[in-house]
C-alpha positions, 0 to 999 in steps of 0.5 A, spaced: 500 500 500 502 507 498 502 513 502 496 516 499 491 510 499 493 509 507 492 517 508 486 517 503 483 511 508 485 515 514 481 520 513 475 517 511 475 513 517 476 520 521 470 524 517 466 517 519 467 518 525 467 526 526 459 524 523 457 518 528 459 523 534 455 528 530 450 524 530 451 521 538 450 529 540 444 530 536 441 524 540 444 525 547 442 533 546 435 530 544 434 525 550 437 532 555 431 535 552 426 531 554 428 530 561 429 538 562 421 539 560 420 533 564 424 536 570 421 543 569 414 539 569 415 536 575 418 542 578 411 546 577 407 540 580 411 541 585 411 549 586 403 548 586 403 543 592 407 548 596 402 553 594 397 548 596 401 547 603 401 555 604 394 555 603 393 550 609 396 554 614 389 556 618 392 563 618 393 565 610 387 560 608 383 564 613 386 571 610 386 568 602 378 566 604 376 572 606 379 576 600 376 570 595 369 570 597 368 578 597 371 581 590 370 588 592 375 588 598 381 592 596 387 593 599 384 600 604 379 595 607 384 591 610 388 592 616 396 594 615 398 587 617 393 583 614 396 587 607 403 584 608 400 578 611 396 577 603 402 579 600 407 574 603 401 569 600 400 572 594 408 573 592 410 566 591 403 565 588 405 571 582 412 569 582 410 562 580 406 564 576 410 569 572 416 564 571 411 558 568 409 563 563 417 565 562 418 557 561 411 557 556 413 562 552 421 559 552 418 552 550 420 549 556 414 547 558 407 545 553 401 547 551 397 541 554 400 543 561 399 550 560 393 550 558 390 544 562 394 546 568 396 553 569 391 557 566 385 554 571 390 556 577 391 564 574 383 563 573 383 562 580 388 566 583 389 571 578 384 575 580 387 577 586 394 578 583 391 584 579 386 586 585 391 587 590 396 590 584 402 584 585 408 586 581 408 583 575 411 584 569 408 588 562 407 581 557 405 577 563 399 582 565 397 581 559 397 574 559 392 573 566 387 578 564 386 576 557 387 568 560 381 571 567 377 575 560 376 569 557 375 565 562 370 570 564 367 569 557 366 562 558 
């Protein structure tokens, strides 16, 4: 064999084997993929069992009821602690809120679970977010009231 057939082979094995790696973290990146939205979706379940563990303490439920059940109450209807108190509530409520919809709107998250999942709870929630003027950032404002709008019109 001369020196440009073994040269000539040599590097068609190098390029074969620069495109089964390719191909190898194509197939890895993909598998990555799937397990980080698996790990964010869980990640959310989770988020919502600790809102619900929030709501259970006897106080924040006693205070969140009252403020459900009448929609006219305003911040100027509570007293200086109870205001602090709601927001304590509500904060972690918003934040959640805010980063599912950063995470839809990345892709990290799907429709289904958006739609079926978080949706209902801004529904739920939303209201007093907005009612008692949470932080919230312009394109995630806009999301809860059209999501409480629609959810209105059905």
């Amino acid at each position: 064999m001369n020196w440009d057939a073994i040269s000539a082979t040599a590097e068609l094995l190098g390029a074969l084997a620069v495109i089964v790696t390719l191909i190898y973290l194509a197939v890895q990146l993909r598998q990555q993929n799937t397990v980080t939205k698996a790990q964010i979706e869980q990640q959310r379940a989770d988020s919502v069992i600790q809102l619900a563990s929030v709501l259970s303490v006897t106080e924040n439920r006693a205070l969140y009821t009252k403020v459900v059940m009448d929609r006219n109450l305003t911040s100027a209807d509570l007293s200086e602690e109870e205001n602090i108190h709601l927001r304590i509530i509500l904060s972690p409520i918003r934040a959640n809120f805010e980063n599912t919809y950063r995470q839809f709107q990345s892709g990290y998250i799907s429709e289904e679970f958006y739609g079926d999942v978080s949706k209902q709870l801004y529904l739920i929630h939303g209201p007093l977010i907005l009612r008692f003027n949470m932080p919230l950032t312009t394109g995630f404002r806009a999301e809860l009231v059209r999501v409480i709008e629609e959810g209105a019109e059905k």
